[in-house]
N, C-alpha and C positions, 0 to 999 in steps of 0.2 A: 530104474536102478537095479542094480543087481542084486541077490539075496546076498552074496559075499560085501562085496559093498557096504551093505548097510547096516553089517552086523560093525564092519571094521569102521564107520563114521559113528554108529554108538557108540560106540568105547570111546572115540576121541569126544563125544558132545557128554558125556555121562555126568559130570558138572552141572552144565544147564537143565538138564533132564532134571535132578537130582533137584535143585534150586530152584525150580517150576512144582515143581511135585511136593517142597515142603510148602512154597505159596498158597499151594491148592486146598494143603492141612491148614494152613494158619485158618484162613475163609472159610474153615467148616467141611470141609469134603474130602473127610480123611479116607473116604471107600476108594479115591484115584489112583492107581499104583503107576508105577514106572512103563509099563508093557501096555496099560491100556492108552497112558499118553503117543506111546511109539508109534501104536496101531492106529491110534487114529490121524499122528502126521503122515503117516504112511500111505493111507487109503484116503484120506481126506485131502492134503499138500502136496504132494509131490507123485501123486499117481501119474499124473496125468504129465509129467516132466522128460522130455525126449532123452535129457542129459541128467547126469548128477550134478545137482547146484552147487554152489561153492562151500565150504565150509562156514563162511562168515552167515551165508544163509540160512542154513542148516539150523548157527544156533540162534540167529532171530525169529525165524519159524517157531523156533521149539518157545523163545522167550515172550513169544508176541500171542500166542496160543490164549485164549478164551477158555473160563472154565465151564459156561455153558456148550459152550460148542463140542466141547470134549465129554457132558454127561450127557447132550444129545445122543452122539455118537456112539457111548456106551450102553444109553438106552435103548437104542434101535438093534444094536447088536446081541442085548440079551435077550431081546423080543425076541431077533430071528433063531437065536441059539434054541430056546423055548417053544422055538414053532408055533409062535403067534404071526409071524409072517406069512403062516400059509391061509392066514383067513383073509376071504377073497373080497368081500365086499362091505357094507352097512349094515346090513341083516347081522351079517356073524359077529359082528363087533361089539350092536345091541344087542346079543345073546350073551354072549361073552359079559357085560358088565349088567345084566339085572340080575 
């Protein structure tokens, strides 16, 4: 999909985004914002998608979403931001947490 694209299918899904997003506060996990849900249908759903799926899609993706799956997502993503992804092996890991 396109970066144009998928700014102009946010705004039409912005709703379901929104309505996911308070689901996610009621169950406790008020740290989930809107942009890190996007990011992770983005990279996670529809990366790998030849086409832009339909909008009906779009907002079951976004409504069918998992809150685990999505603070996986965000946790692997602060690690890399962090540059804990640049540790290579078990040694560094076990360093890392004694």
């Amino acid at each position: 999909m396109s970066q144009a694209t998928v700014v102009f299918q946010k705004e039409k899904v912005q709703p379901a985004i929104t309505s996911k997003i308070e689901e996610f506060h009621m169950l406790g996990y008020k740290e989930i914002n809107e942009n890190e849900l996007w990011n992770y249908l983005q990279q996670k759903k529809w990366k790998k998608l030849k086409e832009e799926p339909p909008l009906y899609q779009i907002v079951n993706d976004i409504l069918s979403v998992k809150i685990m799956d999505v603070m996986n997502y965000v946790t692997i993503e602060s690690y890399r931001s962090n540059g804990l992804a640049d540790l290579n092996n078990q040694e560094d890991f076990s360093d890392l947490f004694q």
